[in-house]
C-alpha positions as CSV (number, residue, x, y, z in Angstrom):
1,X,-12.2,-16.8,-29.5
2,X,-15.2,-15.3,-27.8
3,X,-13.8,-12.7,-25.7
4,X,-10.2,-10.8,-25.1
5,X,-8.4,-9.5,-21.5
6,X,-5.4,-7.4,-21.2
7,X,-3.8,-6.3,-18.1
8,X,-1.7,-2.8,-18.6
9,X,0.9,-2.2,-15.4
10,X,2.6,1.0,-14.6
11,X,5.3,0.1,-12.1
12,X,7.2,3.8,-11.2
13,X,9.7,3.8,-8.1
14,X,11.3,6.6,-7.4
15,X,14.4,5.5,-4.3
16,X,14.3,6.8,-1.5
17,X,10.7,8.8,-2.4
18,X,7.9,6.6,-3.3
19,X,6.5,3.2,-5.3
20,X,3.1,4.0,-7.5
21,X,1.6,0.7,-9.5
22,X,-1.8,1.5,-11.6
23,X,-3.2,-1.5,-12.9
24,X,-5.9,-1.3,-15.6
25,X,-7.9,-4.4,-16.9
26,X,-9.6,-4.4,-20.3
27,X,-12.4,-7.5,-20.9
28,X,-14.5,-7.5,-23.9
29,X,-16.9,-10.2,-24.3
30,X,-17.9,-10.2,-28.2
31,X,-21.2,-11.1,-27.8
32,X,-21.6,-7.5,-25.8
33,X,-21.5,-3.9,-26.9
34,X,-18.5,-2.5,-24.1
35,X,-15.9,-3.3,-22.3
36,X,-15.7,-3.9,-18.8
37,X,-12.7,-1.8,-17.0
38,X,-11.1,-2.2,-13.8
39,X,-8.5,0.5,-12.7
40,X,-6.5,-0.1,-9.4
41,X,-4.1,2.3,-8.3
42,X,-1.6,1.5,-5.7
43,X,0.9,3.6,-3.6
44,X,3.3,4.3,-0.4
45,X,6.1,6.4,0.5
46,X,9.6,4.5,-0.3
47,X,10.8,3.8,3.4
48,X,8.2,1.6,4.9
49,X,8.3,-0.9,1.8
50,X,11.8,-0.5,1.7
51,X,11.6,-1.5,5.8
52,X,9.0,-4.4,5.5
53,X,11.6,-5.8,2.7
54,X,14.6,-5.5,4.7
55,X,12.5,-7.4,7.8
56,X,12.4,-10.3,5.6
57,X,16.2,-10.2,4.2
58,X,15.0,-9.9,1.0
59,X,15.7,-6.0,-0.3
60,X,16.7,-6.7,-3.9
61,X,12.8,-7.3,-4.2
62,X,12.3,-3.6,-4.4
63,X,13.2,-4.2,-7.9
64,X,10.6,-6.3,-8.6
65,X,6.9,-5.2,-9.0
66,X,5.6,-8.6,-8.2
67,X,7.1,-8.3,-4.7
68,X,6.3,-4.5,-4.2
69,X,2.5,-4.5,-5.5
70,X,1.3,-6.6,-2.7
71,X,2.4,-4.9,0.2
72,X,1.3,-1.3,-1.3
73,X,-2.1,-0.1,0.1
74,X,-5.3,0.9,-2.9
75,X,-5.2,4.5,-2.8
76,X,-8.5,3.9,-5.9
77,X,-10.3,1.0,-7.4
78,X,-12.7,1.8,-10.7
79,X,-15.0,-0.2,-12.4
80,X,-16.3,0.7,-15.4
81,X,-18.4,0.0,-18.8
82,X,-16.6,1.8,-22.0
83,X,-19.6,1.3,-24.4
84,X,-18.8,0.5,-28.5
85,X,-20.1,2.5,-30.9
86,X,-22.8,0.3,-33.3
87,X,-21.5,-1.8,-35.9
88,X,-21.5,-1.2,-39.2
89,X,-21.6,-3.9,-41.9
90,X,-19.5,-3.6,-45.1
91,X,-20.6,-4.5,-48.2
């Protein structure tokens, strides 16, 4: 391989209060001395999910973050570069 990805999701909902997902992305090309980072944070109160779901006769989706994430609104969206410190060679 000549590069690695991992997607890390925080999927909190709280009934009846509120739905938060924070998605962070990790890339790290090994030819290159960081990693790139994206951080998206999504949020809304409970209800108006909870209403949207019920319009479409569908309200055991709240259970599932697949269904949720899409319809919450970016509250922040991050890029970043977390640089490497040098390599060191063993002998």
């Amino acid at each position: 391989p000549t590069f690695w990805f991992a997607l890390v999701r925080l999927w909190l909902r709280v009934d009846g209060v509120k739905f938060y997902v924070r998605d962070t992305r990790l890339f790290h090309d090994f030819d290159k001395d960081y990693i790139l980072q994206e951080l998206t944070i999504r949020e809304s109160p409970y209800d108006p999910i909870k209403k949207t779901l019920e319009a479409s006769d569908n309200l055991q989706a709240v259970t599932d973050v697949n269904q949720v994430c899409p319809l919450l609104p970016i509250v922040t969206k991050e890029n970043s570069h977390i640089p490497l410190p040098p390599q060191t060679e063993h002998v």
